[in-house]
C-alpha positions, 0 to 999 in steps of 0.5 A: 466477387468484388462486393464481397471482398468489400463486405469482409473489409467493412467486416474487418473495420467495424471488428476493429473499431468496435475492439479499439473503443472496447479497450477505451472503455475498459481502461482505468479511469482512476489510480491509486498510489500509496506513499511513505508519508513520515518516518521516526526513529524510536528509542527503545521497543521492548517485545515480551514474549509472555502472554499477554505480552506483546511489542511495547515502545519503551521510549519513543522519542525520536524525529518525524520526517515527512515526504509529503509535507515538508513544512510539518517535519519535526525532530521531538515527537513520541510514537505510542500504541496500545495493543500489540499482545501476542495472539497465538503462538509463533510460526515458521514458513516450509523452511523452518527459519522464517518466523511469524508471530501475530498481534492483537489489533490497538490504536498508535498515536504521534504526539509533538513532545514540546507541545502535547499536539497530536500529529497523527492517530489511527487504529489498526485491526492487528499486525504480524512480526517477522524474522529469521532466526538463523543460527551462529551469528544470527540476525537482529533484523525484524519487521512489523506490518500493521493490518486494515490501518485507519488514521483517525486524526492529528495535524499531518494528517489533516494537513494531508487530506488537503492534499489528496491524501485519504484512507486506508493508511499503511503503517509498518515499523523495521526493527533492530534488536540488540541481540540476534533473535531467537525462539523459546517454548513457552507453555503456549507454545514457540515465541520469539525469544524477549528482546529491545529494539531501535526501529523506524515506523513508515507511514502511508496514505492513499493519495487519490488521482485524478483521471487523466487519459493515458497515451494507450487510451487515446491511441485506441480511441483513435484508431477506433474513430478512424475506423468508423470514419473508414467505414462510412466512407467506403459505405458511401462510395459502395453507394454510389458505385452500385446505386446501393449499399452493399 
């Protein structure tokens, strides 16, 4: 009987070790964080909501702050993009007042206005505008989020690779329209009504981490190993009770 009963414990052990190391192996050895990198205030954007029409930056002088790279912040830059044509027509989700609308992929370039120095570039694969078109008062409220986002150069983000930071990038730009927005047919069907807006642009980047073990790693590993060690022990003193391993 009392072999037996040291038999289910070495059992016990041995499932605990082998689940405790099995946690360890498993945990992530790599993470990713994205960052708001840079922010700049636009003049004037103008959406048209004709076809092609589309989001266009009227005058995008405004200032560039960065989180990640404070000695680059600077207050003359201009933001410019290509595309951004309407692709489609508009959309509302199940309660009728929340609208989307697609646009068509381009590319988006930061430029230091004083010198011509390209600050950061990239392309995007298409974006999404969306707001609430609410009546009475209304809203003037609208967001921009830009799709599969890959910087392709400009001195931050140069400047950034050598801190870490990498593809993708995540780009998005919060709009403020002078008057609340609204929804118009148009022969290819509803579109937000054509508007000017300030807005800001919010830059991102992947900052890549480096492996570190977290508390619950090392928890689990040991408590594995003192499992194993447990284990021997008890098979060594089982020996030399019985003269044989159990």
């Amino acid at each position: 009987m009392k072999t037996t009963n040291m038999k289910i414990q070495k059992t016990i052990a041995t499932f605990a070790a082998m689940a405790a190391l099995t946690v360890t192996a498993v945990m992530p050895t790599m993470a990713a964080t994205t960052f708001a990198s840079a922010t700049t205030l636009i003049d004037v954007l103008h959406y048209d909501q004709s076809t092609p029409g589309g989001l266009s930056v009227v005058s995008g002088t405004g200032q560039f702050t960065s989180t990640a790279l404070p000695a680059f912040n600077d207050i003359n830059d201009t933001l410019a993009f290509t595309g951004l044509q309407n692709n489609g027509a508009a959309f509302s989700d199940i309660s009728g007042f929340f609208w989307n609308q697609i646009l068509t992929g381009g590319t988006f370039t930061l430029t230091d206005e004083d010198t011509s120095t390209v600050l950061l570039s990239g392309t995007f694969s298409g974006a999404d505008m969306g707001g609430l078109v609410l009546p009475g008062p209304g809203n003037k409220d609208a967001s921009v989020s830009f799709f599969d986002v890959t910087y392709t150069g400009g001195t931050y983000f140069t400047a950034a690779q050598g801190l870490g930071y990498s593809n993708p990038g995540d780009l998005s730009l919060a709009l403020l329209s002078d008057n609340p927005l609204t929804i118009v047919s148009t022969p290819d069907g509803s579109r937000f009504g054509s508007f000017d807006a300030s807005g800001t642009g919010t830059f991102g980047a992947t900052l890549n981490e480096q492996s570190t073990p977290e508390p619950g790693t090392v928890a689990s590993f040991l408590i594995g190993a003192l499992g194993l060690c447990a284990l021997v022990l008890r098979g060594r003193k089982t020996f030399r009770t019985n003269g044989n391993i159990a």
